[in-house]
C-alpha positions as CSV (number, residue, x, y, z in Angstrom):
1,X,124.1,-142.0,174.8
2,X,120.7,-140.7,174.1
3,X,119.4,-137.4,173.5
4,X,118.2,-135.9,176.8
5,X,121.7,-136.8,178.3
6,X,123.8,-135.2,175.6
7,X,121.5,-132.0,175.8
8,X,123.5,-130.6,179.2
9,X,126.6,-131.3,177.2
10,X,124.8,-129.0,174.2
11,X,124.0,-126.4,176.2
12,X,127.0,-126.1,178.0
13,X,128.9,-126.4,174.7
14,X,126.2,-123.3,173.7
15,X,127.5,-121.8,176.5
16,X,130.8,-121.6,176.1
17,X,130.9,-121.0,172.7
18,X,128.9,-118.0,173.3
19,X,130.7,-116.8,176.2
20,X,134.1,-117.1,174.6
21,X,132.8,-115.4,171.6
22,X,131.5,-112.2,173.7
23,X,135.0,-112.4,175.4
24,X,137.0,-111.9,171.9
25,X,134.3,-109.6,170.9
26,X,134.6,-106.9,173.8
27,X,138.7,-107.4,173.9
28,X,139.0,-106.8,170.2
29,X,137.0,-103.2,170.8
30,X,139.0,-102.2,173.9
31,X,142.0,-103.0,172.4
32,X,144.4,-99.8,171.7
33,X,146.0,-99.6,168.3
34,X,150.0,-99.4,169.0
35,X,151.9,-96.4,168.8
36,X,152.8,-94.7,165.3
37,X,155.6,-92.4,166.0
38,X,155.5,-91.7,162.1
39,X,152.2,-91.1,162.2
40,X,152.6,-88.5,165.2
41,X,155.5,-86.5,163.3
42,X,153.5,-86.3,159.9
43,X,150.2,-84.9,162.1
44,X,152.2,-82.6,163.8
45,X,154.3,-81.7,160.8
46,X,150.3,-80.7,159.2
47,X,149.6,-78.5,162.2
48,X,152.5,-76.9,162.2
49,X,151.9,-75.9,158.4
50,X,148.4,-75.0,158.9
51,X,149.7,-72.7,161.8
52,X,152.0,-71.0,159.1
53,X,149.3,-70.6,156.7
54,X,147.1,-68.8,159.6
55,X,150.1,-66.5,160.4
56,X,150.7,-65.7,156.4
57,X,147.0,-65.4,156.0
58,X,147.2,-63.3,159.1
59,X,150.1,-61.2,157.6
60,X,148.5,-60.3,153.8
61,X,145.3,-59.3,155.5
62,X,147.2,-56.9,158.6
């Protein structure tokens, strides 16, 4: 096979490559990171304790 037939099988190797790439590339951004229920309690758990500290702040000051 000589060169100037394997180049369309170059570029459309390029191609792919690259377009597979871009593919993985934008779905790894979009993707979502799963659900934390632990992490949810111990952020509410922190407001809920700032909240008190307001109210006690709140309190010494009233």
């Amino acid at each position: 096979m000589t060169f100037r037939r394997a180049y369309p099988w170059m570029w459309t190797a390029a191609f792919l490559m690259s377009a597979f790439g871009a593919y993985w590339l934008v779905r790894s951004l979009l993707e979502q990171p799963a659900e934390n229920p632990t992490r949810d309690r111990i952020r509410a758990l922190i407001d809920e304790a700032d909240q008190l500290l307001k109210t006690l702040d709140e309190q010494r000051r009233g």
